[in-house]
N, C-alpha and C positions, 0 to 999 in steps of 0.2 A: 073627249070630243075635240079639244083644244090642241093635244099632240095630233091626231088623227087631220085635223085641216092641216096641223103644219105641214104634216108628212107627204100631202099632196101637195100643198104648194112646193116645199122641197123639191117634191117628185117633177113637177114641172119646169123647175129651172133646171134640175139638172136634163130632161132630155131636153130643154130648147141649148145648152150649150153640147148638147151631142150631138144635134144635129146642125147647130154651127161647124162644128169641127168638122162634120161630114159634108157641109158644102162647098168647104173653102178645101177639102180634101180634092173634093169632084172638078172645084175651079182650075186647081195646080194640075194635078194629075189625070184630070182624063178619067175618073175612073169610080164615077158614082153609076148605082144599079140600082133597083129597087131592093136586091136581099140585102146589099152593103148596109142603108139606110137602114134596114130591120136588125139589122147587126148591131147598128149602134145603139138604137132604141133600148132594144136588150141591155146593150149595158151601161145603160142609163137605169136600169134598175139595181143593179148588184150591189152598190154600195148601202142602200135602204134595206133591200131583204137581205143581206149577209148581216148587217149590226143590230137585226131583229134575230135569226136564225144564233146568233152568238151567246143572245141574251137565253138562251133556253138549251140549248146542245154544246157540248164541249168532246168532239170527236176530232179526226186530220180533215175528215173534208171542209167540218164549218170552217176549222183554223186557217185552213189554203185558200178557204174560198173569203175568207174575209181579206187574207192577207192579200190575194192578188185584187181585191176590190178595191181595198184602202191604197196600194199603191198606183192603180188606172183613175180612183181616184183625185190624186193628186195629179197627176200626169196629164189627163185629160182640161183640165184648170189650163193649166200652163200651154198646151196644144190651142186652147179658145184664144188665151192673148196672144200666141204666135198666128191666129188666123186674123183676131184683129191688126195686124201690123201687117200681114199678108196685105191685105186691103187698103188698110192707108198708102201703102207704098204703090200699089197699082193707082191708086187716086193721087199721088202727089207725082207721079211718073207721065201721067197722063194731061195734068194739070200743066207741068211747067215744060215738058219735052211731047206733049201731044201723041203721045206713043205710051204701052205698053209693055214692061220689062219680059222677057221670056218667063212666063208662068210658072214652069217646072222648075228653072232653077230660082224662082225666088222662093216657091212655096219647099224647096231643098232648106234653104235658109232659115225662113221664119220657122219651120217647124222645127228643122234640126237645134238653132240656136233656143227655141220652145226644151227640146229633148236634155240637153244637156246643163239648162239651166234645172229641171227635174232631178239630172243625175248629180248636183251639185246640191243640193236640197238635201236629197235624200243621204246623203254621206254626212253633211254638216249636223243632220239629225239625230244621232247618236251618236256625237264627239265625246260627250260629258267633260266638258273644258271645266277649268280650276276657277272660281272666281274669287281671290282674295280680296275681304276686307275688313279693316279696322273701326272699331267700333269703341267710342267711349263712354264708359256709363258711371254717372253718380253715384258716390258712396259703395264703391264698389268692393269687395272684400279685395283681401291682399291675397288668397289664394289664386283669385281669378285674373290676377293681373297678367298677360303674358299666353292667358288660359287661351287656344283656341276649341272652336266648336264647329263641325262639320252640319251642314243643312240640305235638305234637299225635298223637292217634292215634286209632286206629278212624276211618277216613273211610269203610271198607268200599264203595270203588267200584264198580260195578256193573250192575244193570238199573236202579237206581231214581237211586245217587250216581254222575254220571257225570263225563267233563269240562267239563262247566259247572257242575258244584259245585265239582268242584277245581279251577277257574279262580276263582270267586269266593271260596275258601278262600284262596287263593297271593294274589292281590289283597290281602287286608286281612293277610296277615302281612309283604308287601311295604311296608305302611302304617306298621306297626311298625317297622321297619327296622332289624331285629333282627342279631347278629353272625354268627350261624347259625341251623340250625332242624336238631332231632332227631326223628323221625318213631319211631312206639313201637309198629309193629304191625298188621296189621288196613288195612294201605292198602288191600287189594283184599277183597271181599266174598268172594270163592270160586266164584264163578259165572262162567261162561266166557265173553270178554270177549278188544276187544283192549285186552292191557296197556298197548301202548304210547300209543294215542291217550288212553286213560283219564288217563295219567300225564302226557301233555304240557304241561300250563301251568304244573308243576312246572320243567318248562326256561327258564320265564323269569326265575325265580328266582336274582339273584346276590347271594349273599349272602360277603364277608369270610369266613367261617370254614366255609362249604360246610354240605353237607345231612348228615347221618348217621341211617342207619338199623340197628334191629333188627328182624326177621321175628317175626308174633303167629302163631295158631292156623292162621286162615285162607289165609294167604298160601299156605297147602301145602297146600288145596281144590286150586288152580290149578296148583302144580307139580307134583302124581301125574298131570297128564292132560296137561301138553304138558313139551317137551322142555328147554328152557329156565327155564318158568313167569315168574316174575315180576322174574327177577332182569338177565335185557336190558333189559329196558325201565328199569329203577331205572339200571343202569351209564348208560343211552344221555339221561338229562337226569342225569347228574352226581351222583349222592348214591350215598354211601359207604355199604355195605352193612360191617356189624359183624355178623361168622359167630364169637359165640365167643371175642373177639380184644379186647385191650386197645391202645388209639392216645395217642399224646402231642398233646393238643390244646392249643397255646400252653400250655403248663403244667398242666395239667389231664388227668389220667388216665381217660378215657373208657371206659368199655366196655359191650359188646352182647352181647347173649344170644341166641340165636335160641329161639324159644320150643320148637320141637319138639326140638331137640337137649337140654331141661332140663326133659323132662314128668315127669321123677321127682324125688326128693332126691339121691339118688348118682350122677343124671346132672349136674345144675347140681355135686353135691362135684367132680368129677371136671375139672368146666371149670374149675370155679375153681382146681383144685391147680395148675391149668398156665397161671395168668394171677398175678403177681405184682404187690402192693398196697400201694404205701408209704405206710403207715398216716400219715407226718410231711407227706404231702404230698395235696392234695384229688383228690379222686377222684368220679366219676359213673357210673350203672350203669344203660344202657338195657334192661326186660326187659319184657314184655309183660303178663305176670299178675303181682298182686301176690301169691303165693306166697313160701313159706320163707323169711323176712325175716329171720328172727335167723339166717339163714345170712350175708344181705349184708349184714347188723349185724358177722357177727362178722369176714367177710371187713374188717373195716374201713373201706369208701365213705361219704362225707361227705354223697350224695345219692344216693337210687335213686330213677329214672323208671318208672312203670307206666302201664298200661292196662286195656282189656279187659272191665271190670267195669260199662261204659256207667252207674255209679251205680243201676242196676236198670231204667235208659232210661222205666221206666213207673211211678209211685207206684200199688200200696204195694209195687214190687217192689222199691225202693231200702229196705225195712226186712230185704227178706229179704238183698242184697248188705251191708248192712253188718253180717248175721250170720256171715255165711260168710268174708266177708275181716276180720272181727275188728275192726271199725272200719276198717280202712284200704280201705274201696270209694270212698271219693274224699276229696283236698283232701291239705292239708299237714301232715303230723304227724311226730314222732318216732319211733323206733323204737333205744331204746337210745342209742349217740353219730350213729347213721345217722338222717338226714330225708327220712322217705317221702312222696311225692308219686304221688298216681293220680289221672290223670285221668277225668272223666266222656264224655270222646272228640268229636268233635267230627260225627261220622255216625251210623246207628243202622242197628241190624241186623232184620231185619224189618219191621217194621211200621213204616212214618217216623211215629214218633208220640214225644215226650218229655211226660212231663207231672211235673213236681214234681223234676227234674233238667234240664241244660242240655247244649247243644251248646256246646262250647267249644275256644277257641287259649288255650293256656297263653303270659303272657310272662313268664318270671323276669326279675329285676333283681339283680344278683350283686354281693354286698358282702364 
């Protein structure tokens, strides 16, 4: 009942910003109708019924239809603030020159400079830039000195991030030639897909120290509705799935959270009382959200890995994620003797658009 209100209220904001756009369209241009209006209306719904119609069918029409969704999605965002600005400039044109600017060619502007901030988005969205950093940790073996590790998460595969993203992702980590790679979450978008071809370019992948993953949000979109879900396809190219479970990695105390099994506090207390932490010796902590942190403070870990939090994917939403996760919605910080690390993901969920945040591969360098 609780998605069901949202999804109407959802549903309402997005036609009152479609029918903003269509009036500040009709203002500039000349050229509002009653079917234009019905026109918009319409696709004020596509992006709701395509991310339902996804979660169930996995054919080219759901795929095009989500894909052209998710991208007027974003698009239509960025045409509302160019119509707000449409407006103030009539209002501040009007205010100190008593006159109004020729309408056609302002509304040229705000929209055009609305459009092409879209097309600067959507390009910066799947850059998968390099982020290197150094990372120092107590007691640290002499093998790992020097060690780098590849990180990455939220690639959200799916109708729009498919295997030719993740091929071009696997390519530039294989560039790095790193000792391993930890994946944090979010590999699959939640839309019904095959996993496995999705995940295949990951098998070319041979890295010394193997793959190791922890399950985010999404991942279990995909396993409420097939039998298996996503976790064949992870075994069948080789990457170690961490349910929970702490692993001796060359001296290094690893561990994975699945994200659903620690959606509370006294779920994640309850993992942790049954995973043992030698506080004299370094430790790392695969989890998807950065949540409860002076838990894995107090647990003792030398490093905790996060995700999840795409840095807000879209400015000014990165001011709202860094209220919510308390600072730690991206980059490297402390947290007590533990050093938190979240990344800004290297996929995006919705809308391919980043603007004022990055797509990114983490490489640590371990000293």
């Amino acid at each position: 009942m609780k998605i069901f209100a949202s999804l109407i209220v959802f549903e309402v904001l997005l036609v009152f910003v479609h029918l903003a756009v269509y009036a500040t369209l009709a203002a500039a241009f000349g050229i509002g109708c009653p079917l234009l209006e019905v026109f918009f209306i319409i696709l004020a719904l596509t992006f709701v019924s395509a991310t339902v119609l996804s979660r169930f069918y996995d054919n080219k029409f759901v795929e095009w239809y989500y894909t052209f969704s998710a991208y007027w999605f974003g698009l239509v965002h960025f045409l509302f603030i160019g119509g707000l600005a449409f407006f103030f400039a009539m209002a501040v044109s009007y205010r100190f020159f008593n006159t109004y600017p020729s309408l056609p060619l302002l509304g040229a502007i705000c929209f055009g400079a609305a459009f092409l901030i879209h097309c600067y988005g959507t390009w910066n969205s799947g850059r998968a830039e390099i982020t290197r950093v150094k990372v120092a940790v107590p007691h640290l073996p002499s093998s790992w000195k020097g060690r780098k590790i590849a990180f990455i998460s939220d690639v959200h595969l799916g109708n729009i991030r498919g295997a030719r993203f993740m091929a071009r992702v696997t390519k530039k980590i294989a560039a790095l030639s790193p000792w391993a790679l930890f994946i944090d979450g979010d590999l699959y978008d939640g839309s019904l897909c095959d996993e496995k071809k999705m995940i295949a370019p990951l098998g070319s992948l041979r890295l010394p120290g193997g793959i190791y993953f922890a399950a985010g949000n999404h991942e279990y979109y995909l396993a409420e509705r097939t039998a298996s879900g996503f976790v064949d396809a992870l075994k069948e190219v080789g990457i170690r799935i961490l349910h929970n479970e702490k692993i001796d990695l060359d001296g290094i105390q690893l561990v994975g959270v699945d994200d659903k099994s620690a959606s509370k506090r006294e779920d994640l207390q309850k993992i942790f009382d049954n995973i043992t932490i030698e506080k004299s010796e370094p430790s790392i902590l695969l989890r998807h959200a950065p949540f409860d942190l002076d838990m894995a403070a107090a647990k003792g870990f030398s490093l905790a890995l996060f995700g999840h939090t795409h840095q807000g994917q879209i400015f000014p939403l990165n001011l709202l994620t860094r209220r919510i996760y308390k600072g730690y919605d991206y980059g490297l910080k402390d947290h007590g003797a533990t050093q938190i690390y979240t990344s800004s993901g290297v996929g995006t969920w919705g809308p391919p658009l980043r603007l004022g945040t990055k797509s990114e591969i983490v490489l640590f360098e371990f000293s």
